[in-house]
C-alpha positions as protocol buffer text, in pm:
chain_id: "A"
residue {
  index: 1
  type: UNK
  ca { x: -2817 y: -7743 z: -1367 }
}
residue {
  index: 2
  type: UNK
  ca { x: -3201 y: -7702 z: -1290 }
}
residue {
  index: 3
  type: UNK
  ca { x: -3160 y: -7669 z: -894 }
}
residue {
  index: 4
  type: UNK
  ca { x: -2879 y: -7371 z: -972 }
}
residue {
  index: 5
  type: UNK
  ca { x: -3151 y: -7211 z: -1235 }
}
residue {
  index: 6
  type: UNK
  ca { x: -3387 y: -7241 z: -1004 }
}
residue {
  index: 7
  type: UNK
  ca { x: -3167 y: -7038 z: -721 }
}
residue {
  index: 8
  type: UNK
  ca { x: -3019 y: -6805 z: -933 }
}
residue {
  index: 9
  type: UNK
  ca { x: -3344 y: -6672 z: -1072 }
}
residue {
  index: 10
  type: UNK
  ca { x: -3505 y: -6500 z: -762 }
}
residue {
  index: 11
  type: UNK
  ca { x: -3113 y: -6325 z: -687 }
}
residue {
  index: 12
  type: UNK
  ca { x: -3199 y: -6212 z: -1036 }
}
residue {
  index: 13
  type: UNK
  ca { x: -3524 y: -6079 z: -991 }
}
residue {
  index: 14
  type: UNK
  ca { x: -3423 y: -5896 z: -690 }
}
residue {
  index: 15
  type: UNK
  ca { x: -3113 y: -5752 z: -819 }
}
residue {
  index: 16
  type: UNK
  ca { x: -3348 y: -5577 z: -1106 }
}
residue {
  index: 17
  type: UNK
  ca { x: -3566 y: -5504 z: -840 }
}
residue {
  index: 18
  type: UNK
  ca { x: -3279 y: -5303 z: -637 }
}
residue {
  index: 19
  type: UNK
  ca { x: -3162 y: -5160 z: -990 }
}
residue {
  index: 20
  type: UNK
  ca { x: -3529 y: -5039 z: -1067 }
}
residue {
  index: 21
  type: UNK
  ca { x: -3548 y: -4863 z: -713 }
}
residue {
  index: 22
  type: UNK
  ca { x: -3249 y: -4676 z: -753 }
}
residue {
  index: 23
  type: UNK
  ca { x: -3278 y: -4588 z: -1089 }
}
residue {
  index: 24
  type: UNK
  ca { x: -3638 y: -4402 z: -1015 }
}
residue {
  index: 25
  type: UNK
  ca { x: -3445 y: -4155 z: -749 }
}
residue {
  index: 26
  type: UNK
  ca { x: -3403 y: -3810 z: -910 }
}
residue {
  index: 27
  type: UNK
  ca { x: -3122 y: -3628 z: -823 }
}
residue {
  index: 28
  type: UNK
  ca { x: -3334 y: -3357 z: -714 }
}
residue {
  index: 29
  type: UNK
  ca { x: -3494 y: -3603 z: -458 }
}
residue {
  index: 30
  type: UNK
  ca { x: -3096 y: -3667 z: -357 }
}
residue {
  index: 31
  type: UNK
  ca { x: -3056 y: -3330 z: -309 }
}
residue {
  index: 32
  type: UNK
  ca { x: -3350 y: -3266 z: -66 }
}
residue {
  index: 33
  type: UNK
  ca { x: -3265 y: -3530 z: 140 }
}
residue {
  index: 34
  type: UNK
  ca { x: -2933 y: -3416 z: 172 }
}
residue {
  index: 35
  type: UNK
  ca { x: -3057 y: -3080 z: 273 }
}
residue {
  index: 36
  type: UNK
  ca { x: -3319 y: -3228 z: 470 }
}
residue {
  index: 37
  type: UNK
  ca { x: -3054 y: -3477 z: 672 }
}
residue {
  index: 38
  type: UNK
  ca { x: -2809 y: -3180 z: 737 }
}
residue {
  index: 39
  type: UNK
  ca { x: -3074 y: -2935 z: 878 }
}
residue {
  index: 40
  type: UNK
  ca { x: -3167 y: -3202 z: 1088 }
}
residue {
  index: 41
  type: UNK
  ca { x: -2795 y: -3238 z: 1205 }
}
residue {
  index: 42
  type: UNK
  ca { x: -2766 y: -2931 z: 1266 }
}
residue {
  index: 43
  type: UNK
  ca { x: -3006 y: -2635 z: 1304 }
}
residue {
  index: 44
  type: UNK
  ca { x: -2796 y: -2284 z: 1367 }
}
residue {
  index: 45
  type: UNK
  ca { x: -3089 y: -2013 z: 1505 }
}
residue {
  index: 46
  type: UNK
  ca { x: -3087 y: -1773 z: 1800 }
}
residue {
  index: 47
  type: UNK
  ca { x: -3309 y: -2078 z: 1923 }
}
residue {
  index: 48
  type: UNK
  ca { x: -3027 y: -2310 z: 1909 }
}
residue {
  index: 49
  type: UNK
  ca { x: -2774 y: -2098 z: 2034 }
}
residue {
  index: 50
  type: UNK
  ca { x: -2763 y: -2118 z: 2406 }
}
residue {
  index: 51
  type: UNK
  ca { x: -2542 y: -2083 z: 2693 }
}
residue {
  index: 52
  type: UNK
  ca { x: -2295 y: -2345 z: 2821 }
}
residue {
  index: 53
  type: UNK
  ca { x: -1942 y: -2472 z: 2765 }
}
residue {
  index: 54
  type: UNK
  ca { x: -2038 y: -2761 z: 2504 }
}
residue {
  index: 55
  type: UNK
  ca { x: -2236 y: -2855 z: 2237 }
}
residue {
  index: 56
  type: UNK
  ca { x: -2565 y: -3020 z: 2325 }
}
residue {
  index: 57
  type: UNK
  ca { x: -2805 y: -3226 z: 2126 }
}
residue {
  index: 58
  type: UNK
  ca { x: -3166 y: -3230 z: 2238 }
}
residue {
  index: 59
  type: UNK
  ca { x: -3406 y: -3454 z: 2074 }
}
residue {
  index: 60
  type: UNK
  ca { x: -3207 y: -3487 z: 1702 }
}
residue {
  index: 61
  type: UNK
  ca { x: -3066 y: -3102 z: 1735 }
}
residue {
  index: 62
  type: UNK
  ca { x: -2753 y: -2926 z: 1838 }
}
residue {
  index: 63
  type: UNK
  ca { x: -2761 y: -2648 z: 2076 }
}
residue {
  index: 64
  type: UNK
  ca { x: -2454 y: -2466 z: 2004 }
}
residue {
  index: 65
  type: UNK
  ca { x: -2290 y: -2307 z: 2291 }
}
residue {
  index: 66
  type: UNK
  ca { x: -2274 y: -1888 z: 2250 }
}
residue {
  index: 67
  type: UNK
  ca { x: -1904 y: -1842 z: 2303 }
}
residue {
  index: 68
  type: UNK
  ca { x: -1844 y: -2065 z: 1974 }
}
residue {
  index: 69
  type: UNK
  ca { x: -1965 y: -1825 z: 1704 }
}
residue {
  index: 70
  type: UNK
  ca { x: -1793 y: -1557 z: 1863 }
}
residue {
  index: 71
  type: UNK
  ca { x: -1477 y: -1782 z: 1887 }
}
residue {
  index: 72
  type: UNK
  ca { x: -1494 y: -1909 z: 1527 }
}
residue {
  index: 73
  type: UNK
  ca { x: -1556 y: -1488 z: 1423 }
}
residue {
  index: 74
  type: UNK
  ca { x: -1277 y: -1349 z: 1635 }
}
residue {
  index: 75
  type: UNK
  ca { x: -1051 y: -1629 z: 1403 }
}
residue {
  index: 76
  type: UNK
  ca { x: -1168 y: -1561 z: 1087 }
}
residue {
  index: 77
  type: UNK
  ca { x: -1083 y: -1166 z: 1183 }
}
residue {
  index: 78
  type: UNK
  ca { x: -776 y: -1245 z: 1311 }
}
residue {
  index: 79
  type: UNK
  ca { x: -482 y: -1167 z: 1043 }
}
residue {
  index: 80
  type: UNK
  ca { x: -263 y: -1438 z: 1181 }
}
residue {
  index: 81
  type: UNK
  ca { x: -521 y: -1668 z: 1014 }
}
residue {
  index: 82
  type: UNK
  ca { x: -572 y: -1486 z: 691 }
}
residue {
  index: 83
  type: UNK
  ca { x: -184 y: -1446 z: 650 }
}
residue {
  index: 84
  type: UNK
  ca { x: -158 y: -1834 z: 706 }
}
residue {
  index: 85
  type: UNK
  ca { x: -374 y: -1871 z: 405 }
}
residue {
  index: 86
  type: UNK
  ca { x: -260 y: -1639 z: 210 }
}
residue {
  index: 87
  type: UNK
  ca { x: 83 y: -1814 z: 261 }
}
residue {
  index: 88
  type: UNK
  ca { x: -88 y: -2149 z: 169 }
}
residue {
  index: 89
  type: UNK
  ca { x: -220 y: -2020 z: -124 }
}
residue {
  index: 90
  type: UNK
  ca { x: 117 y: -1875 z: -248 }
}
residue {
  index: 91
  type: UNK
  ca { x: 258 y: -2162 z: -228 }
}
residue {
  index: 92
  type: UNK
  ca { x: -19 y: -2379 z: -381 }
}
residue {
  index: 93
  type: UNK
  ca { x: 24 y: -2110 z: -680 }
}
residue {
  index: 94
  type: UNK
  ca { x: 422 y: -2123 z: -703 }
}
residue {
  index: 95
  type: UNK
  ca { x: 332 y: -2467 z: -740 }
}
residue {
  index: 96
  type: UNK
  ca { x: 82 y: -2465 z: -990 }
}
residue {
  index: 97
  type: UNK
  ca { x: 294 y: -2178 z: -1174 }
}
residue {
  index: 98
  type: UNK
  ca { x: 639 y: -2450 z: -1159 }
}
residue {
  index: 99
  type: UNK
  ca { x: 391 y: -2709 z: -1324 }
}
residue {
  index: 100
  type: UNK
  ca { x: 279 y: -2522 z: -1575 }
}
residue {
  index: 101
  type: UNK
  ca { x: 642 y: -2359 z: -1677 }
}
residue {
  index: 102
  type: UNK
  ca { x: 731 y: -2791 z: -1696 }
}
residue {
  index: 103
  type: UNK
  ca { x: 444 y: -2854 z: -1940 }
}
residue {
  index: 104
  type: UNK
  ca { x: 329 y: -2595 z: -2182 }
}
residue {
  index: 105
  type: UNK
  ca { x: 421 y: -2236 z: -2290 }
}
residue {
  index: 106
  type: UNK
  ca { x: 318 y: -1972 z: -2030 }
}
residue {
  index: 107
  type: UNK
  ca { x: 127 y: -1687 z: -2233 }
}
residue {
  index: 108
  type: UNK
  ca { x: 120 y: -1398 z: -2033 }
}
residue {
  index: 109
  type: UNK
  ca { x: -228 y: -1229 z: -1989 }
}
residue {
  index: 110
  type: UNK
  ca { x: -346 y: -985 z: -2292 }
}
residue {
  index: 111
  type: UNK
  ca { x: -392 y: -689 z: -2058 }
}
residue {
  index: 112
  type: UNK
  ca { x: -14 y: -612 z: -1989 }
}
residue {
  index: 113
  type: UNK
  ca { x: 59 y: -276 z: -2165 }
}
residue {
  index: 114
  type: UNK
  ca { x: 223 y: -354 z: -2501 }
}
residue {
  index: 115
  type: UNK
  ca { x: 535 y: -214 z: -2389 }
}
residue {
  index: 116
  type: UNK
  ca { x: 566 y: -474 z: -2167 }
}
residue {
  index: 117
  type: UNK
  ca { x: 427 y: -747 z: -2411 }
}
residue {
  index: 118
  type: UNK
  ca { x: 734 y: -651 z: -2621 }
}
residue {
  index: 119
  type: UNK
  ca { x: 951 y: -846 z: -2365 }
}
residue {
  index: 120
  type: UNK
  ca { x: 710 y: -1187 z: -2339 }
}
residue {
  index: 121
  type: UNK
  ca { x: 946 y: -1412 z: -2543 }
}
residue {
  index: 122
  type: UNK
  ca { x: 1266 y: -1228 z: -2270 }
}
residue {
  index: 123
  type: UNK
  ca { x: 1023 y: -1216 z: -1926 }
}
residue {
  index: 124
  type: UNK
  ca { x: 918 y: -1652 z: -1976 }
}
residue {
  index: 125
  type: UNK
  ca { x: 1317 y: -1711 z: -2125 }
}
residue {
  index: 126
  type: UNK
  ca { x: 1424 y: -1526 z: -1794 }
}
residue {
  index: 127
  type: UNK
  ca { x: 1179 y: -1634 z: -1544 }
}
residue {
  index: 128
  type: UNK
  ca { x: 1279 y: -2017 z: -1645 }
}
residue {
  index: 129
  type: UNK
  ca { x: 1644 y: -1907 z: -1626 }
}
residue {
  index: 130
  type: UNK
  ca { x: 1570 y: -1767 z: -1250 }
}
residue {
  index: 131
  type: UNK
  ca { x: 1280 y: -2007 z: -1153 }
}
residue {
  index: 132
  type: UNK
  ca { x: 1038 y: -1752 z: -1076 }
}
residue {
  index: 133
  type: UNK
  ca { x: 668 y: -1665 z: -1155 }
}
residue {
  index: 134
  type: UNK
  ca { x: 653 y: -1526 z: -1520 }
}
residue {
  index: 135
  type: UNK
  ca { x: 331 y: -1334 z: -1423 }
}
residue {
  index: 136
  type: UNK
  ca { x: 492 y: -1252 z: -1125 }
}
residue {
  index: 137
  type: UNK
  ca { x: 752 y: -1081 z: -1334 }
}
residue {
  index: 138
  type: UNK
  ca { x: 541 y: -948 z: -1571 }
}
residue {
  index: 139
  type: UNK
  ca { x: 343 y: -757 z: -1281 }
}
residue {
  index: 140
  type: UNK
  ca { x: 629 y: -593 z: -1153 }
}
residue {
  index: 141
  type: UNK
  ca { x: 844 y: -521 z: -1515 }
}
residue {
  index: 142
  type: UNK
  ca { x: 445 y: -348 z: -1541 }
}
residue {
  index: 143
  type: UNK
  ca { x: 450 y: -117 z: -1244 }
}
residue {
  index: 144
  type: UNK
  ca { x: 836 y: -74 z: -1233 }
}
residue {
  index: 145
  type: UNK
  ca { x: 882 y: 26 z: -1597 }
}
residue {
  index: 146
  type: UNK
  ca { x: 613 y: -73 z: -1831 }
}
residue {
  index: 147
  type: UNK
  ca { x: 874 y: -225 z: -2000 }
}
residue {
  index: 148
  type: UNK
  ca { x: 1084 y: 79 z: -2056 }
}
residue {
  index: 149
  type: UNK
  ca { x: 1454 y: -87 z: -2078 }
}
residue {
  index: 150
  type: UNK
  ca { x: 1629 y: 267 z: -1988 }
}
residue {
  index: 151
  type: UNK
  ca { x: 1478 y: 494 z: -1719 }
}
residue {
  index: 152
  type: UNK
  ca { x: 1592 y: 595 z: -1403 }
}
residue {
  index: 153
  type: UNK
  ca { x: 1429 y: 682 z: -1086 }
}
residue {
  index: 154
  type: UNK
  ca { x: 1476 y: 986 z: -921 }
}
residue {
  index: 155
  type: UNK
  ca { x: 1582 y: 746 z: -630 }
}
residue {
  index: 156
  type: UNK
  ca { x: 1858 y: 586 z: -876 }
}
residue {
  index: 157
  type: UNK
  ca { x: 1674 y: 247 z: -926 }
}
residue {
  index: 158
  type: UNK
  ca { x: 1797 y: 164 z: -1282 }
}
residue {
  index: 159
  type: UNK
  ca { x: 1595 y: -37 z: -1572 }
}
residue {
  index: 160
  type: UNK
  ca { x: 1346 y: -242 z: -1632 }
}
residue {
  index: 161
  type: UNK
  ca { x: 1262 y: -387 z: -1309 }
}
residue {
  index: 162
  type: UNK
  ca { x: 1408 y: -75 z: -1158 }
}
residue {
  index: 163
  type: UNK
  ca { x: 1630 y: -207 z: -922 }
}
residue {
  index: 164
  type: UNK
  ca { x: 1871 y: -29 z: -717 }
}
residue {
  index: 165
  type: UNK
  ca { x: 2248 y: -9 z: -789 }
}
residue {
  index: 166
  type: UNK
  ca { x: 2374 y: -162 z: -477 }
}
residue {
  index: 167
  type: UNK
  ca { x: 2212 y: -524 z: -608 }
}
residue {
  index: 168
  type: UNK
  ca { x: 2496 y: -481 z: -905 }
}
residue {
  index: 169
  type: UNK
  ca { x: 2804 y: -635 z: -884 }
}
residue {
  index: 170
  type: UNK
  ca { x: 3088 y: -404 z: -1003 }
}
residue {
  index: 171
  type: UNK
  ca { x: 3138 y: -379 z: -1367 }
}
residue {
  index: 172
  type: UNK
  ca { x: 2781 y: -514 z: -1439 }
}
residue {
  index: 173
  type: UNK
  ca { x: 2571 y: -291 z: -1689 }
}
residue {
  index: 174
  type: UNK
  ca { x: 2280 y: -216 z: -1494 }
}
residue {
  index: 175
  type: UNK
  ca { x: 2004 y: -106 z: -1823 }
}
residue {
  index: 176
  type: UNK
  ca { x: 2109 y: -402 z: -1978 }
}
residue {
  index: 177
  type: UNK
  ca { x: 1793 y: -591 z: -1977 }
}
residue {
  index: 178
  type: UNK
  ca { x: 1909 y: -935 z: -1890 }
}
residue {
  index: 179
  type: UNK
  ca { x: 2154 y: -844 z: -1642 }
}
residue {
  index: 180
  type: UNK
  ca { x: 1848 y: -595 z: -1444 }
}
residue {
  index: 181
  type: UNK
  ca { x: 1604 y: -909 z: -1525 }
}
residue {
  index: 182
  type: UNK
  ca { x: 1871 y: -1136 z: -1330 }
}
residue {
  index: 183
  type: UNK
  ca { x: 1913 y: -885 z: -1022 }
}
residue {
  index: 184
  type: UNK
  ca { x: 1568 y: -780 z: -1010 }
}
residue {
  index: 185
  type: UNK
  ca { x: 1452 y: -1144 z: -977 }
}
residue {
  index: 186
  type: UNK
  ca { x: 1725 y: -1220 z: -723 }
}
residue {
  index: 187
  type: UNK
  ca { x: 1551 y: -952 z: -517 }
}
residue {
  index: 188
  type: UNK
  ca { x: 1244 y: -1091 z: -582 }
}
residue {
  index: 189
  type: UNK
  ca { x: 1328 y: -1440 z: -506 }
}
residue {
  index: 190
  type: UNK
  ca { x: 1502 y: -1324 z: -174 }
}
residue {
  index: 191
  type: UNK
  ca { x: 1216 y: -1160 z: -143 }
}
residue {
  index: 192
  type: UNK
  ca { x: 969 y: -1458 z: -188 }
}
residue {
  index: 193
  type: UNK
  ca { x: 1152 y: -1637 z: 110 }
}
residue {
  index: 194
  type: UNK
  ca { x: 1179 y: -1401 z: 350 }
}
residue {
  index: 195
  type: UNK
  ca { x: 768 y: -1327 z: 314 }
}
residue {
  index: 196
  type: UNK
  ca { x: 747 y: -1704 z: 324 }
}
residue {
  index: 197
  type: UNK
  ca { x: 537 y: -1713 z: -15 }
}
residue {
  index: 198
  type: UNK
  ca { x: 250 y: -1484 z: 63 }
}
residue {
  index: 199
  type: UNK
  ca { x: 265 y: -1330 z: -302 }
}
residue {
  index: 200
  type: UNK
  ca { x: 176 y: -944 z: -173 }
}
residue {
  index: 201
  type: UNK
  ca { x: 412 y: -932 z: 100 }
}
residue {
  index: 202
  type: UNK
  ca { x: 696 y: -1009 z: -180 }
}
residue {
  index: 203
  type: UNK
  ca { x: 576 y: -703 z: -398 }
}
residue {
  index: 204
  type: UNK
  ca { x: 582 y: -509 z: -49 }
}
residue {
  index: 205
  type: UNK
  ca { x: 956 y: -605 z: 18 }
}
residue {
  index: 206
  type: UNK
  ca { x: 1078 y: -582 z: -292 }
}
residue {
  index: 207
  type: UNK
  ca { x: 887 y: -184 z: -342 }
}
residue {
  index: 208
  type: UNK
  ca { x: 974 y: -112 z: 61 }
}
residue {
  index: 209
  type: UNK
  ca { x: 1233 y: -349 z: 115 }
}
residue {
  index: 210
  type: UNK
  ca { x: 1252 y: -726 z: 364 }
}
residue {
  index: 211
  type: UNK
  ca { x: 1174 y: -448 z: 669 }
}
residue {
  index: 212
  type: UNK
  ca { x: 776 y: -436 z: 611 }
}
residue {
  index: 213
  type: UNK
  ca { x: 710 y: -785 z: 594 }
}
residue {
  index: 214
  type: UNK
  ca { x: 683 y: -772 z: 956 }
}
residue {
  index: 215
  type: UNK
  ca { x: 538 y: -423 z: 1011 }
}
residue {
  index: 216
  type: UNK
  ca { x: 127 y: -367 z: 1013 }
}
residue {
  index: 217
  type: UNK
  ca { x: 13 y: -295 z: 679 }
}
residue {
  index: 218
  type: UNK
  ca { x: -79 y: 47 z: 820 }
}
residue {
  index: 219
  type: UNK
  ca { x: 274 y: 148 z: 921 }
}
residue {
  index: 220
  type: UNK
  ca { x: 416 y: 112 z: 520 }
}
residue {
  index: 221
  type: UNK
  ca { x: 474 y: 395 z: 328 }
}
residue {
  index: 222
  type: UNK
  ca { x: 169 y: 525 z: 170 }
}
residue {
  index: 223
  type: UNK
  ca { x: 380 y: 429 z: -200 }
}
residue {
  index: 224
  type: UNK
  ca { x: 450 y: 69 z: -80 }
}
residue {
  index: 225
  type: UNK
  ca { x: 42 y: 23 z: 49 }
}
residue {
  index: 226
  type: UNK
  ca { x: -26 y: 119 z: -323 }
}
residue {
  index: 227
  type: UNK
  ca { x: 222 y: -116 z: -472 }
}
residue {
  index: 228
  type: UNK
  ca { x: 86 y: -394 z: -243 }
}
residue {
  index: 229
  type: UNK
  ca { x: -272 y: -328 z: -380 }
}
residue {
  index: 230
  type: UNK
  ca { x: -163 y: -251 z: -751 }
}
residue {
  index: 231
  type: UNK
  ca { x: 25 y: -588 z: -775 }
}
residue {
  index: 232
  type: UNK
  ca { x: -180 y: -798 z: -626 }
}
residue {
  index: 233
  type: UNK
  ca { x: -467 y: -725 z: -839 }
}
residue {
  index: 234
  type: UNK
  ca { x: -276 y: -740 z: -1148 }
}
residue {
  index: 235
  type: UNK
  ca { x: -110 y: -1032 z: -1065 }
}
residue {
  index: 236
  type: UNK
  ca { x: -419 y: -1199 z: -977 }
}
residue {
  index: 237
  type: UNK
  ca { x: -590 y: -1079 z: -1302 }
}
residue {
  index: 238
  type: UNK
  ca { x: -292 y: -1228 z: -1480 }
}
residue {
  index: 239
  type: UNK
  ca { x: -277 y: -1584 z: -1335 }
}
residue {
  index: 240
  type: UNK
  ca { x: -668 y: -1593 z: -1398 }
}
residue {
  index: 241
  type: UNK
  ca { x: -604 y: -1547 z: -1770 }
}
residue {
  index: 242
  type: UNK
  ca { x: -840 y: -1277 z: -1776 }
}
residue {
  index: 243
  type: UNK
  ca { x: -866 y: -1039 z: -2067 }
}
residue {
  index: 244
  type: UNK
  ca { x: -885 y: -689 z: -1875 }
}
residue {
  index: 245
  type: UNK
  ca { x: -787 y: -611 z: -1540 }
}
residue {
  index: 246
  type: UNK
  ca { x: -970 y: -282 z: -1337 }
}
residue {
  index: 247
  type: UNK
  ca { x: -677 y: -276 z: -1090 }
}
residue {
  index: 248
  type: UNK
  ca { x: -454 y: -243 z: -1404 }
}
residue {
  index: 249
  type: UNK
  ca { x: -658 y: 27 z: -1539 }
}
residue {
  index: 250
  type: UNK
  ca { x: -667 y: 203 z: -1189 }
}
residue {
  index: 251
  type: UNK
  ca { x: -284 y: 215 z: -1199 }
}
residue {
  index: 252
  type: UNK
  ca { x: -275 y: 361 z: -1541 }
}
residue {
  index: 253
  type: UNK
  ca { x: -542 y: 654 z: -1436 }
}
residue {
  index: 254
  type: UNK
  ca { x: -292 y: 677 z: -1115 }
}
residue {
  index: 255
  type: UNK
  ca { x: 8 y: 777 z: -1375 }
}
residue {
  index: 256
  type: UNK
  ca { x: 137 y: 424 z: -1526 }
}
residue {
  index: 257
  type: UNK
  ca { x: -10 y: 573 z: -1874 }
}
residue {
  index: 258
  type: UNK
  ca { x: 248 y: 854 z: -1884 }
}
residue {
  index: 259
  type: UNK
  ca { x: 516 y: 561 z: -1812 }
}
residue {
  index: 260
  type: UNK
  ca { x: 360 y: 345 z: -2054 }
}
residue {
  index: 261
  type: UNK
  ca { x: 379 y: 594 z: -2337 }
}
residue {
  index: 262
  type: UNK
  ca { x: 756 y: 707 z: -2255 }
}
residue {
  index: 263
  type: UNK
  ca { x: 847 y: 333 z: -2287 }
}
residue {
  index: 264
  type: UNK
  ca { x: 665 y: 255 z: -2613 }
}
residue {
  index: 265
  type: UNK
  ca { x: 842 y: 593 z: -2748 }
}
residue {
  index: 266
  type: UNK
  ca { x: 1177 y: 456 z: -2603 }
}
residue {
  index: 267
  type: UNK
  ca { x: 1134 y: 112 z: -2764 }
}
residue {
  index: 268
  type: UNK
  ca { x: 1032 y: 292 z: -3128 }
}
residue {
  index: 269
  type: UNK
  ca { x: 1340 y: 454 z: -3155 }
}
């Protein structure tokens, strides 16, 4: 038992040792080494950017070839690559949104015009019923409507969600509200899979119709570039949870307050 004592005790000693070392680094000396060991890696200055067709390390730094920044520029301008992640990010927020609807009670965000607040308990009941984004709905019951169950377009798009009568099946009553919730969200959701996810180019084919999802941005009607920008930035307000929204409060100045206030007059009757 002595002989193992007598072995064990140094393994001891040096173990506290190791312990004691480690425990005097700061985390601000972690951090400066870090720093230190990456500009040391790699050192990005007109010095270090030279000509050639590779990368080249000279004495502990990398000489960075000219054509790369301009490569890695020309692909973060391109909108191939910004469309592929605005796809990926759709569908990492359909996901997110299908988890959510699975575990607690959606509340949709307090900035929604309380006209459209009216129907929270109806948009959640029929966005489970339809498996679509409640916010998503929300947004465009908001710019469509502002929850006004009745009006009509000068175009003829009917209701709520203000959806044309050529979605209808015959005999259906197009102002009542679940049976324009259920067409306007199978527009949407057609919608959703023919822009592949990307959550702006839905609100652009379901204002403008499937055709613009593969038109330049530029070529949409000057109404469907608006919708585009309105709903995105409410509906990106709304997933954030936050309390106002300025692209909300642009729409109203644009005209949403006059529908706002027919709707709430409709719905006090």
């Amino acid at each position: 038992m002595k002989a193992k004592s007598n072995i064990a005790a140094p393994l001891q000693r040096r173990a506290q040792e190791l312990k004691a070392r480690v425990s005097g680094i700061s985390a601000r000396r972690v951090v400066e080494w870090l720093l230190a060991t990456l500009l040391r890696l790699l050192r990005l200055s007109r010095d270090q950017i030279r000509g050639g067709r590779r990368l080249v390390k000279r004495e502990g730094v990398w000489y960075v070839p000219l054509w790369l920044p301009i490569a890695i520029a020309i692909a973060f301008a391109s909108s191939a690559l910004w469309d592929d992640a605005a796809r990926f990010a759709g569908r990492l927020t359909s996901a997110a949104a299908h988890i959510m609807r699975g575990t607690r009670e959606v509340e949709l965000a307090p900035f929604f015009a309380p006209a459209v607040r009216h129907w929270s308990d109806d948009i959640k009941r029929w966005a489970a019923q339809h498996d679509v984004d409640p916010h998503l709905l929300a947004t465009v019951m908001q710019i469509e409507s502002c929850g006004h169950p009745t009006v009509i377009s000068n175009a003829g798009a009917q209701g709520l969600f203000q959806v044309m009568p050529f979605h209808f099946e015959a005999g259906e009553d197009m102002l009542d509200p679940a049976t324009n919730a259920k067409r306007g969200a199978s527009f949407l959701k057609y919608c959703a899979g023919a822009a592949d996810g990307v959550v702006g180019l839905k609100l652009a084919c379901y204002n403008g119709g499937p055709s613009v999802i593969n038109r330049a941005r530029e070529t949409w009607s000057h109404e469907t570039q608006k919708y585009y920008r309105w709903g995105v930035g409410i509906y990106s307000d709304a997933i954030a949870g936050a309390a106002r929204s300025e692209t909300f409060n642009q729409w109203l100045d644009a005209g949403g307050a006059r529908l706002c206030a027919s709707a709430l007059r409709e719905l006090e009757r």
